[in-house]
C-alpha positions in Angstrom: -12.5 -8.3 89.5 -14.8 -6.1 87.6 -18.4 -7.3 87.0 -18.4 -6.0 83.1 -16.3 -7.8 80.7 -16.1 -6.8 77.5 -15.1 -10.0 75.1 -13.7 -8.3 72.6 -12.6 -10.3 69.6 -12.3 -10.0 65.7 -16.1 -11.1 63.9 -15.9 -15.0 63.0 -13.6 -15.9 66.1 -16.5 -17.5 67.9 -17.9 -15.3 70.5 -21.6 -16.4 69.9 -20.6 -20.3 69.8 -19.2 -19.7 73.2 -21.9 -17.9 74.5 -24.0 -20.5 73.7 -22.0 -23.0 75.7 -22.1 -20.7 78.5 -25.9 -20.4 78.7 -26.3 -24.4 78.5 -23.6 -24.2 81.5 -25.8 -21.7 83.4 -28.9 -23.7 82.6 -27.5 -27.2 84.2 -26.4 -25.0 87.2 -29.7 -22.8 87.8 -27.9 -19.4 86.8 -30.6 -16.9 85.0 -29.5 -15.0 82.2 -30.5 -12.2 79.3 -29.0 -12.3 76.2 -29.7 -9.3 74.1 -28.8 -8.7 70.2 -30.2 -6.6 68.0 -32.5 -8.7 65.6 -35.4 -11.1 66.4 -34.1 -13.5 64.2 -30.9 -13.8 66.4 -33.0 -14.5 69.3 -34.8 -17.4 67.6 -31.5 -18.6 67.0 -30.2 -18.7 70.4 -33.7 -20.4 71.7 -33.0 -23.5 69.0 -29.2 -23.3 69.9 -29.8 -23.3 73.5 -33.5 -24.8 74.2 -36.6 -23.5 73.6 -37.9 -25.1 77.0 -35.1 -22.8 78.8 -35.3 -20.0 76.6 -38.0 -17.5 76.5 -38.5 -14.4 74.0 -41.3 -11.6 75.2 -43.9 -10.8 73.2 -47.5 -8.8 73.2 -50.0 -10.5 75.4 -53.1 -10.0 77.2 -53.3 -11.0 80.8 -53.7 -9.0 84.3 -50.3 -7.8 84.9 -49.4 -3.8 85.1 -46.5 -2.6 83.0 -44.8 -1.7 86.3 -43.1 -3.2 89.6 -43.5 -2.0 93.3 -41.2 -2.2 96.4 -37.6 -1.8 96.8 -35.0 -4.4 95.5 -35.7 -7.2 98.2 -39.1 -7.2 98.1 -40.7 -6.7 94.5 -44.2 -7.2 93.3 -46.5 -6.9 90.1 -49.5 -4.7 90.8 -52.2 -6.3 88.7 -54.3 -3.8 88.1 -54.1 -3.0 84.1 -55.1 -5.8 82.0 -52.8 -5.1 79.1 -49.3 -6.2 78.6 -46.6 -4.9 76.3 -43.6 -6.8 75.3 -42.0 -4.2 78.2 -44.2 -5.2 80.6 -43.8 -8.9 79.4 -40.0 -8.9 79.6 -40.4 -7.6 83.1 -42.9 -10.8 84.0 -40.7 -13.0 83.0 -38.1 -11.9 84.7 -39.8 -12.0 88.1 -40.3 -15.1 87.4 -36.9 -16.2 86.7 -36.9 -17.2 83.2 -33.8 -17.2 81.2 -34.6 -14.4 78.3 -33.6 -14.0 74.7 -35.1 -10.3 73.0 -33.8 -7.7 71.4 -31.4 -4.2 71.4 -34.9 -2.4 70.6 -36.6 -3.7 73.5 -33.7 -3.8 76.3 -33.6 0.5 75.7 -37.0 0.6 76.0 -36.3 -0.1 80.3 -37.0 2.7 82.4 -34.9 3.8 85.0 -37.5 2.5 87.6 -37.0 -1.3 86.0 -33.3 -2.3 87.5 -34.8 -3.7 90.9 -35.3 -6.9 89.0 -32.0 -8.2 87.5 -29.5 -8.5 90.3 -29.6 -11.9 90.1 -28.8 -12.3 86.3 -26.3 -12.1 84.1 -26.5 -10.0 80.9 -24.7 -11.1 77.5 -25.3 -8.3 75.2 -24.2 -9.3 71.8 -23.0 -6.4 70.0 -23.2 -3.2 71.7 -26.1 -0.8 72.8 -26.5 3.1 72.0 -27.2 4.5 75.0 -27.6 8.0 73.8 -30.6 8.9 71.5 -30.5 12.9 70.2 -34.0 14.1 69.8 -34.1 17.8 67.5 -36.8 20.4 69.7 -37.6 23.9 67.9 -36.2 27.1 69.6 -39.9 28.0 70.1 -40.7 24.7 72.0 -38.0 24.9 74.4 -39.4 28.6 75.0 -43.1 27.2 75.1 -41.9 24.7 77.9 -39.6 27.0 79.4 -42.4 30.1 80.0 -45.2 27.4 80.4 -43.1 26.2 83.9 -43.7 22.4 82.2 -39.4 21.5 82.3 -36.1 23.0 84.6 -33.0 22.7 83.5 -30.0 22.2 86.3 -26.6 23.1 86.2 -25.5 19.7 84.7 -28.1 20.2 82.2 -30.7 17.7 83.4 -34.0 18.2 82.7 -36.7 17.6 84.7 -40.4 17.8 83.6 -42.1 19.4 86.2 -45.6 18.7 85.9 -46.9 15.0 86.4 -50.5 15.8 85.7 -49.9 17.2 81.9 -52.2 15.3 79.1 -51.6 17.3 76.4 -49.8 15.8 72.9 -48.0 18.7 72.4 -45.2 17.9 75.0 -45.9 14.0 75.9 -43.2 12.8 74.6 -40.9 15.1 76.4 -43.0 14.0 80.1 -42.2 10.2 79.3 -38.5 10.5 78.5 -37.8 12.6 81.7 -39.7 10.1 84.0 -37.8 7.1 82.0 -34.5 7.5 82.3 -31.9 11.4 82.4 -32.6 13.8 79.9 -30.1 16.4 79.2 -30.4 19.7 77.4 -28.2 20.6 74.6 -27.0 23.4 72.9 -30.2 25.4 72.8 -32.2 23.3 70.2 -31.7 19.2 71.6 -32.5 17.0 74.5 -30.6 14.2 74.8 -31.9 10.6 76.4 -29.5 8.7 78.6 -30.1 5.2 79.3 -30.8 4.7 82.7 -27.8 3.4 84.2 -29.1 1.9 87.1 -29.9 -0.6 85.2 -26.1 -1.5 84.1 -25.1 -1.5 87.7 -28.2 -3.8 88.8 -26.9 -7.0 87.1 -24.7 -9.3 88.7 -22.7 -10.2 85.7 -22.7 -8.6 82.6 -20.7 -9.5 79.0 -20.2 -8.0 76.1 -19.8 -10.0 72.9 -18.1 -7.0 70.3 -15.4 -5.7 68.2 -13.6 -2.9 68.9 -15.3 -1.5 72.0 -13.0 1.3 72.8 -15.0 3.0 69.7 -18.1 2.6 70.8 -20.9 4.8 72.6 -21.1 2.3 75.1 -17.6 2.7 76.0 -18.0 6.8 76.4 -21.1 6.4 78.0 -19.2 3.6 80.8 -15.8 6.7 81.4 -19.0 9.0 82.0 -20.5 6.7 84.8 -17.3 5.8 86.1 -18.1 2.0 85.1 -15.5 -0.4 85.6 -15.0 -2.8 82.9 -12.2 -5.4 81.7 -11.3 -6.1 78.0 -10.5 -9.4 76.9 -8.9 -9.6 73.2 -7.5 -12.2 71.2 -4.9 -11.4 68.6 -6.3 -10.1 65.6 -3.8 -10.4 62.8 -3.8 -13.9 61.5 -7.2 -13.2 60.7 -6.8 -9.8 59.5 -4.7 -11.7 56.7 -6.9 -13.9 55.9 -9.6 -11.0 55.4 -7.1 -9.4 53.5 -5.8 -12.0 50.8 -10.2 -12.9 50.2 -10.8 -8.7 49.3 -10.6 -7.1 46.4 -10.7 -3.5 46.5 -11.3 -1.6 43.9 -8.5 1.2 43.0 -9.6 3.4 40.3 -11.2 6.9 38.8 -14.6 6.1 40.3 -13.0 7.0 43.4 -12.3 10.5 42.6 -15.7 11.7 44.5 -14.4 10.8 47.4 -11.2 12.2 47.9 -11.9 15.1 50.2 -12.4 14.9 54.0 -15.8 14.9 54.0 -17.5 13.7 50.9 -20.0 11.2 51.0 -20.9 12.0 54.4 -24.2 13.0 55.7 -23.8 16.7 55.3 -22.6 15.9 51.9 -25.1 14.0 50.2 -27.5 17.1 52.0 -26.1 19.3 49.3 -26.3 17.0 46.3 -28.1 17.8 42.9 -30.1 15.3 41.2 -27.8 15.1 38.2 -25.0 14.6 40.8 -27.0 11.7 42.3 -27.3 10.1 38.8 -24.5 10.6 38.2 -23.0 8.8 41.3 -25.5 6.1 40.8 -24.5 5.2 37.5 -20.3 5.3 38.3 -21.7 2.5 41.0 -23.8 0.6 38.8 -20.9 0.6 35.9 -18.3 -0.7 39.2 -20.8 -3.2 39.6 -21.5 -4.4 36.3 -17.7 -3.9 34.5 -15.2 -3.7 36.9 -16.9 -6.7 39.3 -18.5 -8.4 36.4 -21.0 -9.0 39.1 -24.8 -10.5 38.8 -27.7 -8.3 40.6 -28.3 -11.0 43.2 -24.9 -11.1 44.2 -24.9 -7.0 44.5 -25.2 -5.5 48.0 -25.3 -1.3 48.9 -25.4 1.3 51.5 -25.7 4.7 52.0 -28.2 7.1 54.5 -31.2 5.5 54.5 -32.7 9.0 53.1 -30.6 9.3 49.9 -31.4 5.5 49.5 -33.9 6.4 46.6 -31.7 8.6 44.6 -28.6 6.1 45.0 -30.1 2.7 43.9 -29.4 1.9 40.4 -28.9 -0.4 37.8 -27.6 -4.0 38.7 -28.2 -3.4 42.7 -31.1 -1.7 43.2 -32.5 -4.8 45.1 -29.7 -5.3 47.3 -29.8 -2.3 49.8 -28.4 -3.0 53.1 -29.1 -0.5 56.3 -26.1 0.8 57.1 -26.5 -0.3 61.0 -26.7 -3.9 60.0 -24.4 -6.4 62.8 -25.4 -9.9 64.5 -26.8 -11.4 61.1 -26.0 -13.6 58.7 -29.0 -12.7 55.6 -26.1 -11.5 53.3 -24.3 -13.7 53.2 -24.2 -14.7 49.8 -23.6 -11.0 48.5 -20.3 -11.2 46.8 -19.8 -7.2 45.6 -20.2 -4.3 48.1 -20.6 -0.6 47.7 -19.7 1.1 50.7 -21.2 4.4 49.9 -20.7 6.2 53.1 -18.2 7.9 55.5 -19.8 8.1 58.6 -18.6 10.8 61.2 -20.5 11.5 64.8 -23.2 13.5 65.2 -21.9 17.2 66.2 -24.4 16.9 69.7 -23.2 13.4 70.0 -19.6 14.7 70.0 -20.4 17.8 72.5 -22.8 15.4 74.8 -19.4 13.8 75.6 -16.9 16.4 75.2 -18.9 18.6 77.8 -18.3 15.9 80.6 -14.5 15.7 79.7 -15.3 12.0 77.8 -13.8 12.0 73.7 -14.7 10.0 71.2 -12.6 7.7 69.4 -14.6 9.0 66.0 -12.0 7.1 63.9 -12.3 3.9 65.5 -15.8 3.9 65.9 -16.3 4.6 61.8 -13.7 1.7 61.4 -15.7 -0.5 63.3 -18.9 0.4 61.8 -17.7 -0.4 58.1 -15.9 -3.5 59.3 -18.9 -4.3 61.2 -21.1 -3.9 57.9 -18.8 -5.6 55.6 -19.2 -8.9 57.5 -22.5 -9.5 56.9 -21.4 -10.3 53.1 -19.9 -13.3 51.5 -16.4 -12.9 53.6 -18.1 -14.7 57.0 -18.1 -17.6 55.1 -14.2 -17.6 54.5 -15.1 -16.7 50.1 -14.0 -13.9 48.1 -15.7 -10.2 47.9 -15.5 -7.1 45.8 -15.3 -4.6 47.7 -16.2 -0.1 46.6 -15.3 2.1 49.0 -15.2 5.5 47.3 -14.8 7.6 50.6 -10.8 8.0 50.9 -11.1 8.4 54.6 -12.9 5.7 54.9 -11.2 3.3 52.5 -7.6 4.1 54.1 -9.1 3.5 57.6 -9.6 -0.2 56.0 -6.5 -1.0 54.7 -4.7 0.6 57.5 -6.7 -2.3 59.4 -5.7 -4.9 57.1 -1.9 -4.0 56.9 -1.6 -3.1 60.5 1.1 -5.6 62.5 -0.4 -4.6 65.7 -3.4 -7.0 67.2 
């Protein structure tokens, strides 16, 4: 039996609820756990659900801990040298003291590759799934200043390695840390590319995944690269798929026009966008709003790429932008119109990371699950009825392909 399994399982079926009965379960019984999801308010959540004299969230403090553990996996220790702590370096604490943990998506990547000696006797329950890849953009001039400088090597997997440990300078400090955190791979001439360290996947002893979807995810490539074994458990979809269906109402109409080819509204699209084409746009989503929703302001909720934010807002929802990344919460949940104004395609290095080490991504899938993902934080969670724009025809056929499909 495979020690990763991957509850996957339509949004409002439960997953969390259970989860919660697990971890009071492990608590009687003296099992330790992390459960990780991607907003502080979730993890203040799971302390009231579960206890907040069993549950523990890190945080900044000041005591005489190092940020850093010594020895090998049986016999660990804190040196105590520094006197500063980070919420890292408090996480870390508290798990050498065997707390049970509740923190955050931000602060679980934020573990090096020399952190996985302390977990192998928890179990993980990551709500919602990690990106274990980030991209990070270099100049061609850098890479040459590195290059002739003798400060990086590149193998022939691409890896990087930083080659000097006793470099200071600004310049390249941020290239030294991600090289001694975790793998660092170097990318069509102009990108590294940081790879969580998957030690420290392997190092639990149990780990779940509480998702939708998974297949499409990053995590799931980045588990075919590694080899990780995992099991899926599902439950069928398609009861609830109706009743998602029957509470939407999607609008069908000539606003949609601007998104009928492949590509519009994506982030290469909005790049080449006029301002008079942004007004333009902003007011055909302000008069969807206001005539063919008949919806109130307060009720309004947006996305688009956070950088085009500015030029989309508009009249009637200005206030209610939502990032587009938004999962695990329930803030929105009395938005009862939605402008979807995205179609959201993979990063081109994202796609060749993968497609270099004979992984592919499911792109269609994953954009799917990112929408579905976004349009649950809005009035539908709570079983009521919501206007929905989707101008993007990719996008919005993706949808109701999901809504119509017989197959769980």
């Amino acid at each position: 039996m495979e020690k990763i399994k991957v509850i996957d399982e339509i949004m409002g079926s439960g997953k969390t609820s259970r989860a919660i009965d697990r971890m009071k379960a492990y608590i009687r019984d003296g099992i330790k756990f992390i459960y990780v999801t991607p907003f502080i308010k979730e993890t203040e959540r799971i302390q009231n659900a579960v206890g907040t004299s069993f549950v523990y969230t890190p945080d900044n403090e000041h005591c005489q801990v190092k940020q850093t553990l010594k020895g090998d996996e049986n016999d660990f220790y804190i040196d105590t040298s520094f006197t500063h702590l980070n919420k890292r370096g408090h996480f870390l604490k508290m798990v050498s003291e065997g707390k049970n943990i509740a923190t955050t998506h931000s602060l679980f990547t934020s573990l090096d590759v020399n952190d996985y000696k302390v977990f192998k006797d928890y179990i993980l329950i990551l709500d919602e799934v990690i990106d274990p890849l980030k991209i990070v953009n270099f100049g061609k001039q850098d890479i040459l200043i590195m290059n002739e400088s003798n400060l990086i090597s590149v193998d022939n997997d691409s890896k990087v390695t930083f080659l000097k440990d006793d470099y200071t300078d600004k310049a390249f400090r941020e290239v030294k840390e991600m090289c001694r955190n975790s793998d660092v791979h170097f990318l069509d001439g102009y990108f590294f590319v940081w790879v969580f360290p998957v030690e420290i996947f392997n190092s639990f002893k149990e780990i779940q995944i509480l998702t939708y979807m998974f297949e499409g995810s990053f995590l799931s490539a980045y588990f075919k690269l590694y080899k990780i074994k995992y099991n899926i458990e599902k439950l069928d979809d398609l009861e609830k798929r109706k009743e998602i269906k029957e509470l939407l109402n999607i609008y069908e109409g000539k606003a949609n026009d601007i998104g009928n080819h492949k590509t519009a509204l994506s982030a290469s699209w909005y790049s080449s966008r006029s301002s008079d084409q942004f007004k333009s746009q902003s007011k055909s989503t302000s008069n969807i709003f206001t005539r063919a929703f008949n919806s109130k302001s307060k009720n309004n909720g947006y996305t688009t790429f956070k950088k085009y934010e500015p030029k989309i807002k508009g009249g009637g929802y200005s206030k209610g932008f939502i990032v587009l990344n938004s999962r695990a919460t329930n803030e929105y949940a009395s938005i009862h119109s939605m402008a979807y104004l995205v179609n959201r395609f993979h990063s081109p290095q994202s796609v060749n990371f993968f497609k270099y080490r004979g992984v592919v991504l499911n792109q269609e899938l994953w954009a799917l699950s990112e929408m579905i993902q976004w349009i649950w934080r809005g009035a539908i969670r709570n079983n009521e009825p919501m206007n929905l724009y989707i101008p993007s025809k990719r996008m919005r056929e993706l949808l109701i392909d999901w809504l119509n499909s017989e197959e769980n």
